[in-house]
N, C-alpha and C positions, 0 to 999 in steps of 0.2 A: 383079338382084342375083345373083352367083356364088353361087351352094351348091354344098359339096364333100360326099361321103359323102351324097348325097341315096339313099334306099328299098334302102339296104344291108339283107343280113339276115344278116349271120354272128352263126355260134353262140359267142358271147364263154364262155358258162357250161360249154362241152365241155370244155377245158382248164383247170379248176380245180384237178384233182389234180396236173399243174405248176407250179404259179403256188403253191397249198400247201405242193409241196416245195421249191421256191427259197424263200420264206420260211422254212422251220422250217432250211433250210443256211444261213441269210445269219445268223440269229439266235444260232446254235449258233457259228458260226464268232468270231462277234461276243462272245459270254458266254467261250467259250474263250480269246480273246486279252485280255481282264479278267484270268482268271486265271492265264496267263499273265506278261504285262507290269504290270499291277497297272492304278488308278483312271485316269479319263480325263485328259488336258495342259493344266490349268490352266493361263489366262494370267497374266500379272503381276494383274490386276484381281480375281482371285479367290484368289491366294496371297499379295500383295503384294508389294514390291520395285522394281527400276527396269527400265524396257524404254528402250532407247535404240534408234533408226535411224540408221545413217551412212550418208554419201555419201561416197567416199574421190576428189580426182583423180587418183589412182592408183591401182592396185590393189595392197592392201599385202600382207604375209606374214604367213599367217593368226595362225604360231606369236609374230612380232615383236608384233600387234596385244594377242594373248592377254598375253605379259608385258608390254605398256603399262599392263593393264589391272590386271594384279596387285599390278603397281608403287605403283599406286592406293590399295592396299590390299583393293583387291574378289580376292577367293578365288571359285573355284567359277561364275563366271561361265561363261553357255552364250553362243559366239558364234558365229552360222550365216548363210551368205553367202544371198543370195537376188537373183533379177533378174540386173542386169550384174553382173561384176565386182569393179566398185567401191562396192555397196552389199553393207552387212553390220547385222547386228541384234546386240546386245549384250542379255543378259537375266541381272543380276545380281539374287540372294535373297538376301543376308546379312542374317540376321535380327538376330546383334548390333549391326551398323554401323546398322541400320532404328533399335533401340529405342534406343542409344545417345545419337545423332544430334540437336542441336536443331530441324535441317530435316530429320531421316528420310528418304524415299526418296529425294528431291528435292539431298539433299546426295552426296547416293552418285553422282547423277546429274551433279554438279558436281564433284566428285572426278574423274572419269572423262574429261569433258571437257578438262579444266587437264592432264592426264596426254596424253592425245592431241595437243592444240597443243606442250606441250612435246615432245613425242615426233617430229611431223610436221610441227611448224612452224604458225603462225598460217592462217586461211584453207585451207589443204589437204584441212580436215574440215569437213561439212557436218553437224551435227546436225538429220537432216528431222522428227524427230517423237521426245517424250521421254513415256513415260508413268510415273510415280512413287506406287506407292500403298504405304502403312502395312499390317502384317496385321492390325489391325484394320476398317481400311475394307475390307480385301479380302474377311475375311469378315463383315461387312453387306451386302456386296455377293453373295457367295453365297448367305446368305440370303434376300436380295430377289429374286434368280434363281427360286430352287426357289419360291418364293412365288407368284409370278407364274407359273410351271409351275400349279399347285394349284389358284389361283385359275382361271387360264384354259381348265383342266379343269371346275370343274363348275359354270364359266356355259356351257361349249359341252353338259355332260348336261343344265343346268335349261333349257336351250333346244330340244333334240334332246327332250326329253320333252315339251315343248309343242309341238311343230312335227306331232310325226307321235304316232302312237300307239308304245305301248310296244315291239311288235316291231320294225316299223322305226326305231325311237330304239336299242333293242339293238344291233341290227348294226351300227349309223351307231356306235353308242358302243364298242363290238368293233374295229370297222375304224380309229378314231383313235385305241384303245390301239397295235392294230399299226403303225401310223404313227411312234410316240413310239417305241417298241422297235428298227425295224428303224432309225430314225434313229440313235439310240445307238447301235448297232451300229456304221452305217455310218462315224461321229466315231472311234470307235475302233480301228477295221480300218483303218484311213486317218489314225489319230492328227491329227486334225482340233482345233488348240489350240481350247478350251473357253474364249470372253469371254462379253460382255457381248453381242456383235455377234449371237454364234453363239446363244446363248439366242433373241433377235429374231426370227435364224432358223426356229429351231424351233417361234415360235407361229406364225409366218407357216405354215409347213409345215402347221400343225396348223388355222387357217382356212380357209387353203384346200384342204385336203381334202376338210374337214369340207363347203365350198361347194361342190364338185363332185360331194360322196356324195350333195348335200339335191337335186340340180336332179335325179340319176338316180332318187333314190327318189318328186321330185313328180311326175317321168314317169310311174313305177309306178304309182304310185294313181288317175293319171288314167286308164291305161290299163285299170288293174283293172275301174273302171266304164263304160268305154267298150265294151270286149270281154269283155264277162262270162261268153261261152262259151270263152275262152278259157283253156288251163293258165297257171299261175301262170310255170313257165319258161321258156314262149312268151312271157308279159307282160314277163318283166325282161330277155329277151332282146331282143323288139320296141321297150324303153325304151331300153337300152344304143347302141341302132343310131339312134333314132331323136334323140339328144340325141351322137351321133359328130362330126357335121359342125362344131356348137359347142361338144366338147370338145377335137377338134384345133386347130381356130383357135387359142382360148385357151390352150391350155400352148404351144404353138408358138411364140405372141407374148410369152409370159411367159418358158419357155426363152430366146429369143433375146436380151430382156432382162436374165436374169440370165446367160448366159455374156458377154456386152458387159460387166456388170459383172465377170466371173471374169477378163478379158483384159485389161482396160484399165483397172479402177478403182484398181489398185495393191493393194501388200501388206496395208494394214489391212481392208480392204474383202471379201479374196478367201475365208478363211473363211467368213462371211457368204455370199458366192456359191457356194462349193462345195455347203452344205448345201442352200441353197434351190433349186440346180440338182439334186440328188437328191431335194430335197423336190416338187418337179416329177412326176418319175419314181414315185414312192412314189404321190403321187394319184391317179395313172393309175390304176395298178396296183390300189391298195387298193378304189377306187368299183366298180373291175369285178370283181377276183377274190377281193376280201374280203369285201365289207360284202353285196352283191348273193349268193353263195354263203352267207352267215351268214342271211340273210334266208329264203334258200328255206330253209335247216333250221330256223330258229325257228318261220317258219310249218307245215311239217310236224309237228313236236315238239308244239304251243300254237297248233292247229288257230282258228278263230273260229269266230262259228253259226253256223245252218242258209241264213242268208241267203246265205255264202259257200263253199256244199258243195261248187261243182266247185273252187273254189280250194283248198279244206282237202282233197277226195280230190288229186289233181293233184299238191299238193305233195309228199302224202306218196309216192307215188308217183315222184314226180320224184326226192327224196332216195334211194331205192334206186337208181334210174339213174344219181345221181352216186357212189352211192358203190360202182356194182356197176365191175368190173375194165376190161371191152370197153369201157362208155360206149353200150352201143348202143342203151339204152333214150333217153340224150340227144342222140345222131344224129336218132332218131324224132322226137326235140320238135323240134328243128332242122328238119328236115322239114316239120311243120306249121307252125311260125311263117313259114317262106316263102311258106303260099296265102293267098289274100287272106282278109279277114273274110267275104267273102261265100261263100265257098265252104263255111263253118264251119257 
């Protein structure tokens, strides 16, 4: 069997006060452009209204298509070219023409159509995909969103509290707040439309985090007891290394998976892939420079008993070395966590 990253010993934990501060810039930048440009890009499925995809065999003129469409009676329509050419997305809100309407979105949606074949002629338009919703289903459907955000939050604490004890349930529960934050962030620096797809996304994001925080922290605890002379920084540092070779496989084969999706699964599809290919990148990041750095200071802070004194002196210990300027108390740990156990 190939193993990669077999008896690595880098010091993952050295470089925390980077990895700190590219989060508190990625988040700051993220709240700034909120206030800014205002609330995130609701899709038609959360504001209601009609989303249409065209196929043109032609490629028409953006401003001829826009008064096709006016013609219609749709005002205010957003139409933005994507892919080749000859595909374009039509994304009308008229909320009077909605409530008016005895087929609602769905009529606007057929308006538009009959406007186009008159305009280009029968068969020259290819309607690939029609999405029609009411603003009242749009918001039930926001609602069921943020619902299932809420809910999925605190079956992953009612389970993070039973899995591990309380300190390691903190940090794991800490590290998939900043999960959900820098995600948001990134939706909105990147104006990433907001469906029903992209929500998906974000529990996905928020599982599997959550499953690569729990396999580094089962490491810790196993190691806790196995090298009991060992610092606590040495421990999460020796876990981090010793659980590398099966975290790079896996986001590797998961990235490659979800950019196949971002390249070739098409337009409706690639929201969904952008997040989840960020949401990749965030797990990395958070299992090592969040949740593991949150842990040594909890245990530091909420020390445990006498059974566990090198770990409780150690940590605290430890946390002045992270948080001293040089780092060169956690080079030293660095250091020790490279000789073997038996030399300890």
């Amino acid at each position: 069997m190939i193993r990669i990253f077999s008896n690595t010993s880098y010091d993952f934990l050295r470089f925390w006060r980077l990895a700190a501060g590219l989060t508190v810039a990625f988040v700051v930048i993220g709240l700034a452009t909120f206030g800014i440009t205002g609330g995130p890009n609701y899709s038609i499925e959360f504001t209601g209204g009609t989303l249409m995809q065209l196929e043109f065999k032609q490629a028409p003129d953006v401003s001829a298509l826009r008064a096709t469409v006016e013609s219609a009676g749709i005002t205010g329509a957003e139409i933005t070219q994507y892919g080749e050419p000859t595909e374009f997305t039509v994304r009308a809100q008229d909320r009077a023409l909605v409530d008016e309407q005895e087929a609602g979105a769905e009529g606007i949606a057929r308006r538009i159509t009959t406007a186009l074949d008159e305009r280009y002629g029968a068969g020259e338009v290819t309607v690939v995909r029609t999405e029609a919703v009411g603003p009242k289903v749009g918001a039930e459907l926001r609602r069921g969103a943020i619902l299932a955000l809420i809910l999925t939050s605190i079956i992953s604490l009612i389970y993070l509290a039973i899995r591990f004890d309380w300190r390691f349930g903190t940090a794991a529960v800490l590290s998939l707040i900043h999960d959900v934050v820098v995600t948001i962030a990134f939706i909105k620096i990147f104006d990433v439309e907001v469906s029903l797809t992209v929500v998906a996304a974000i529990l996905t994001v928020l599982g599997y985090s959550a499953n690569d925080t729990i396999i580094i922290f089962d490491r810790v605890r196993e190691n806790l007891k196995k090298y009991r002379k060992a610092t606590l920084y040495d421990t999460i540092n020796r876990s981090i290394n010793e659980t590398l070779g099966r975290s790079v496989l896996t986001h590797a084969t998961t990235l490659a998976a979800t950019l196949a999706l971002l390249f070739f699964a098409g337009e409706v599809l690639r929201p969904f892939s952008i997040v989840m290919a960020f949401g990749v990148v965030v797990a990395v990041f958070s299992s090592m420079y969040v949740a593991t750095p949150l842990l040594l200071y909890i245990e530091a802070r909420y020390p445990r008993g006498d059974e566990d004194k090198n770990h409780r002196t150690s940590a605290a210990g430890e946390l002045n070395a992270l948080a001293s300027a040089g780092g060169s108390s956690a080079k030293g740990g660095a250091a020790k966590a490279r000789k073997p156990a038996a030399a300890r």
